[in-house]
C-alpha positions as CSV (number, residue, x, y, z in Angstrom):
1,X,-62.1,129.8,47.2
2,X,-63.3,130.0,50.8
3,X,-66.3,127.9,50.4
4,X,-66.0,126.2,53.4
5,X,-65.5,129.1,55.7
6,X,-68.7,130.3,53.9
7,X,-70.9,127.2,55.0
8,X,-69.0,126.7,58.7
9,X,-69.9,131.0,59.2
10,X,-73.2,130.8,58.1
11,X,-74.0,127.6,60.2
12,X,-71.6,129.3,63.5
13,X,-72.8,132.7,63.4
14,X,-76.0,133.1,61.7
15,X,-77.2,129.4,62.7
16,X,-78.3,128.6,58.9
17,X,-77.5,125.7,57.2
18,X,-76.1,125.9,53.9
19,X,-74.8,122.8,50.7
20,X,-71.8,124.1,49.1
21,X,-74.3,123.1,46.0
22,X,-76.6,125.6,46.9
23,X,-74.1,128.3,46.7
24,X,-73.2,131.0,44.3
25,X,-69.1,132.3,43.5
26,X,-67.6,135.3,41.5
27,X,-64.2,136.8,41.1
28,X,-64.0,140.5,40.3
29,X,-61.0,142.9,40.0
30,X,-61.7,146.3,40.3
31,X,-60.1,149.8,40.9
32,X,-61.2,151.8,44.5
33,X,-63.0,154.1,42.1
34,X,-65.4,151.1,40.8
35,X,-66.7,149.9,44.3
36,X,-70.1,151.0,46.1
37,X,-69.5,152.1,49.9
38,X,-71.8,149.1,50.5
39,X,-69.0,146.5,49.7
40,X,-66.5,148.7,51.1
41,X,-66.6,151.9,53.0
42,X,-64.0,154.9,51.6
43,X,-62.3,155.0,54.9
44,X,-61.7,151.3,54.4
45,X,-60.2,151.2,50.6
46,X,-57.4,153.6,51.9
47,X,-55.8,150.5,53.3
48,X,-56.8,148.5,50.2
49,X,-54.8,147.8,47.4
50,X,-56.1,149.6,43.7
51,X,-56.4,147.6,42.6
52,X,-58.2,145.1,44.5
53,X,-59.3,141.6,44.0
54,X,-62.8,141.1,45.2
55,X,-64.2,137.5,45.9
56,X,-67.7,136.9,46.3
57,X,-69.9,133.8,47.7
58,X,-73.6,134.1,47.7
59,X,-76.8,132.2,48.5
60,X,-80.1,132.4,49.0
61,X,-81.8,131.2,52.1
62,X,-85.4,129.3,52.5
63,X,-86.8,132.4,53.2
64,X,-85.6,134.3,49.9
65,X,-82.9,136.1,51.8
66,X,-79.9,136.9,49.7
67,X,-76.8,136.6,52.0
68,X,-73.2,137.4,50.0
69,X,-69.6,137.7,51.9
70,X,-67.7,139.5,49.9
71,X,-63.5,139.2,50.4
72,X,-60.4,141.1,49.5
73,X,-57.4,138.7,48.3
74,X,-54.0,139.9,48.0
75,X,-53.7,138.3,45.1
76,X,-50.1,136.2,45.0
77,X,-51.1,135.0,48.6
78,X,-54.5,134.6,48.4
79,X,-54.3,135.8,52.2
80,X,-57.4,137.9,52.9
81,X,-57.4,141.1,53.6
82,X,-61.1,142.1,54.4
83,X,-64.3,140.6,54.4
84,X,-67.6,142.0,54.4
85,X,-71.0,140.5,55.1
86,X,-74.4,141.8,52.8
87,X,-78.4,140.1,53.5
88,X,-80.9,141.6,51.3
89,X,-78.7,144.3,50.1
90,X,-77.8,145.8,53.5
91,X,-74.4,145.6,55.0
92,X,-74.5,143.3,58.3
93,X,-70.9,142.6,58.9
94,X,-67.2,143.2,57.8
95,X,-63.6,143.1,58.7
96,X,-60.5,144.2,58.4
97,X,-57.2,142.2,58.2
98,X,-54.6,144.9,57.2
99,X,-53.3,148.3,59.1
């Protein structure tokens, strides 16, 4: 799990503190057909695999705000292949690792 990337990019970029207590972790397979553009845009999945393991770490700030990064494994590596930011529902942020 990428907890502490979690904490380090939420204190680097966003300037929030966060305790790995505080925070929230789920592990989903699912196939391209199963997954809202708002996790992952269609042009995106293309260069996905189908299907895809989807880890998610989540927390909710002092102000109520629900922050979740959201990341694609390649599952015997565990090396990620995209990563994709959400506050309050809304997509804020993503990347991808793979051509």
């Amino acid at each position: 799990m990428y907890l502490d990337w979690f904490v380090g990019t939420m204190k680097k970029t966003f300037n929030i503190e966060v305790k790995r207590e505080d925070v929230g972790y789920e592990a989903h397979d699912f196939y391209h057909e199963e997954i809202d553009d708002l996790l992952i845009p269609t042009e995106h999945l293309e260069k996905l695999p189908d299907p895809l393991l989807i880890e998610a770490i989540s927390y909710v700030d002092d102000k109520g705000y629900e922050w979740i990064a959201g990341y694609v494994l390649e599952e015997e590596t565990r090396k990620k292949l995209y990563e994709v930011w959400i506050r309050n529902g809304e997509q804020i942020a993503y990347e991808i690792y793979v051509d």
